[in-house]
Structures are given as structure tokens and as C-alpha cells.
C-alpha angles and dihedrals in degrees: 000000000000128000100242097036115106109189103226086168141001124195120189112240125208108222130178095259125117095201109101103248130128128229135200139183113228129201127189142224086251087045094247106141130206139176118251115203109183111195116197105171088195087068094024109083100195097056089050101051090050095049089240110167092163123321083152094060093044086054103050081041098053089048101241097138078061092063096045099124119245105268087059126080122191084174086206111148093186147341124223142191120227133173104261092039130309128298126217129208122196140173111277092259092158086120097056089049109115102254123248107225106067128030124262128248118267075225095055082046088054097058088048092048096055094046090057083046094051080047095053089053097044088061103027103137097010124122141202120175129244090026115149112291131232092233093051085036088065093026113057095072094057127122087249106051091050096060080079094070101040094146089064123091090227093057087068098046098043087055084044100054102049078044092068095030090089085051093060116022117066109280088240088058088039097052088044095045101050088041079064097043080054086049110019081161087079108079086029093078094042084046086055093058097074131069120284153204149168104312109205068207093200113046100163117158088251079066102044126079131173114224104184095284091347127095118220103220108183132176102037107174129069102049096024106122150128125283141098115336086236091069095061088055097040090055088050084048091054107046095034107039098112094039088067125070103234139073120278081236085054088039082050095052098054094044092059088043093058100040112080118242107247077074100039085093090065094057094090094047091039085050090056094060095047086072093032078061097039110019088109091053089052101040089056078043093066103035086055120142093230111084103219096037082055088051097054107044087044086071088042099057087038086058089045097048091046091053090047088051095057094050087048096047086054104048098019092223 
């Protein structure tokens, strides 16, 4: 784990993750305390539908923690191999971690936004290989990558959900839509065509922390890959809009401040795979029993489905 670290104890934690990978806090003989993440892909899902092996270990190997600009923290001490996977250990930065009962600030997205966007600059037109690929990146949430884990409570969500997606998009946006579920190859390629960079690839609120001007970034790995800049915010757009307080227009509008110019051209297209990866969480979204949950992700999905028309009406995907 170190070299100088002696485990005296060691508590599992729950965290918000549907992976599949444990984590424990660790405390020492000399009280220091650490986070432990063990990643097994033959019992993590996720790792094993995305053919990861260890992009988290080639990372850490290659030194590209070491290159993360200043106003970003992954808070990793060291990366290990062991025989069933690879184990991480990181700095206890659970108090840092943006807390989950009241939205967060458009200013305090904002920071986060323009440290992604520091990070995106650092690493435009770097390479690693067996980072996560585009087409995994758009393929692992389909209906049928996640028959694979049918023991697993987000399988069926996931098939419900692109169940009920025809019952509440335009029927122009849902034909297009599960065509590409069926392809995601597809916008893949288009997506390849434009310039690229190092993707965090799953920047979800449960994975983000503010540390005075510094961003918490956690769980690198999996879906950490390589692509335009735009995919990286429009997944944040997509998991954490109703956990900001600001509009998704007004989300929209810092993400495209903060991107050079030279990506801005990939936003629609980025745009559209934000719904090809979460269509079936917004369409269970707006068929919710609870009226005002149903409301308002009713004019979620309706913003989505009108962003994902534009970008199909240009490249006629």
C-alpha cells in the first residue's frame, strides 16, 4: 500500500457507485487514514463490460496524475497491482465531497467546469493506449450491454426505461435514438473526427469535491478515455443537472465559455450522446409516479430531445 504505512484497521464504506467495487477506510499504526477502492473486474460490472484491464494502473504508470494542472485533485497516493485486479489508495477527501442534500451553486459549477476545462488543455492531443473507447463509451448503457448484468437492479432500468422512451420523446428524436442504441458506432466515428483529449469519463456529483480553488475529481478508470473535450461536460450536464442551481440553458452556456473554440463544433453531437447514454433515466424520469418529479423531468427530457434534434438534423445520423 506504502512503504511506510503499517493497517492497524480497516471499515467498509457505502458509496453512491453501481460498479461493483468495494471501498474501505483504512486507518494506520501512526493514525494516518486512507481510502482503499479494490477493483475486481470479474465481480465489477462495469470494468468488465468496458473491457477495462487497467486503464487506472497505466495512468498512474504513465504519470499523468502527475500532469493534472493545479486547480484539480485526484487525492490518489498510489496505484497497485494485485492478483484478482488493482487496488487504489487516496487521501480521505469525504469531507471535501459536494454534499448531496441541497444543489450546488452555478458559481461552485462553474469552478468545476473550468477545471475540467484546465484538464482538457493540459492533455489535448496526448495519448495513452487502452483507455476507455467512444464507441464503449456510448455502448455500455444499451439495452443490450446490460443483459449481461441482469442480476443487477440497473439491467432492468436501464430496458425499462428505453421501454417507455418511445411513450414520451417525439417519435422523429425516439426512432433516431434507438437506431443508434442498435449503432452506437455510429456517432462514434463522427465524434473521432474532432480533436481530442483525456476524458475523467464519469464526473457525477458523488465524484466531484471543492477544496477551497481546488476540484476533487475521484474514480478515474473505466470510462476514462480519450475524445472531444464537449463529451466529458455534457455528461456532467446530463447526470448532475438537477443537482445545480441553474438552468440546463444557463449549464449549457458555461460549458461552451469555458471549451476553446477549435471544440465548440463537437457540442451538438456531444449533446446527442448525452441522451443515447441517459435517455432511459429520463424517460423513467418522466413517466414517475410522483407528479412533480414527472413535471420536471418532462421538461428535462423535452430540452434534451430538442438538443438531440438539432444535431440529427445536421449530420443525419
Amino acid at each position: 500500500m506504502f512503504d511506510d504505512f503499517e493497517p492497524a484497521e480497516a471499515t467498509p464504506l457505502e458509496h453512491a457507485g453501481v460498479s461493483g467495487s468495494t471501498l474501505e477506510r483504512v486507518r494506520g499504526v501512526d493514525g494516518r487514514v486512507v481510502v482503499v477502492k479494490t477493483e475486481q473486474p470479474i465481480s465489477d460490472w462495469l470494468a468488465k463490460c468496458l473491457g477495462d484491464d487497467g486503464r487506472l494502473v497505466r495512468l498512474w504508470s504513465a504519470g499523468f496524475f502527475a500532469r493534472l494542472p493545479e486547480s484539480i485533485d485526484c487525492a490518489i497516493e498510489a496505484v497497485e497491482r494485485i492478483p484478482t485486479g488493482w487496488r487504489v489508495v487516496m487521501r480521505d477527501v469525504t469531507a471535501n465531497l459536494v454534499p448531496a442534500d441541497r444543489p450546488l451553486s452555478r458559481r461552485s459549477s462553474q469552478q468545476i467546469m473550468r477545471a475540467i476545462a484546465s484538464m482538457h488543455r493540459e492533455f489535448a492531443g496526448a495519448n495513452l493506449d487502452g483507455l476507455c473507447p467512444l464507441v464503449d463509451r456510448y455502448w455500455f448503457l444499451t439495452p443490450t450491454t446490460v443483459q449481461t448484468i441482469a442480476t443487477h437492479p440497473l439491467g432492468a432500468m436501464v430496458t425499462q426505461g428505453w421501454a417507455r422512451f418511445p411513450e414520451v420523446a417525439p417519435a422523429d428524436v425516439s426512432d433516431a435514438m434507438l437506431a443508434l442504441l442498435e449503432h452506437p458506432a455510429a456517432l462514434a466515428t463522427v465524434l473521432s473526427r474532432y480533436p481530442a483529449t483525456l476524458l475523467h469519463g464519469d464526473l457525477k456529483m458523488a465524484n466531484i469535491g471543492l477544496d477551497g480553488d481546488r476540484v476533487v475529481l475521484l474514480d478515474w478508470g473505466s470510462l476514462t478515455g480519450w475524445g472531444p473535450a464537449a463529451i466529458d461536460h455534457t455528461w456532467y450536464l446530463a447526470v448532475n443537472g438537477a443537482a445545480v442551481d441553474a438552468s440546463l440553458d444557463e449549464l449549457l452556456a458555461d460549458m461552451i465559455e469555458v471549451l476553446a473554440p477549435e471544440d465548440r463544433d463537437a457540442v451538438p453531437l456531444a449533446l446527442l450522446g448525452g441522451l443515447l447514454q441517459l435517455g432511459w433515466e429520463k424517460a423513467l424520469g418522466a413517466t414517475a409516479a410522483d407528479p412533480a418529479v414527472r413535471a420536471r423531468e418532462s421538461l428535462g427530457l423535452a430540452w434534451w430531445c430538442r438538443r438531440a434534434a438539432e444535431a440529427l438534423e445536421t449530420h443525419h445520423l
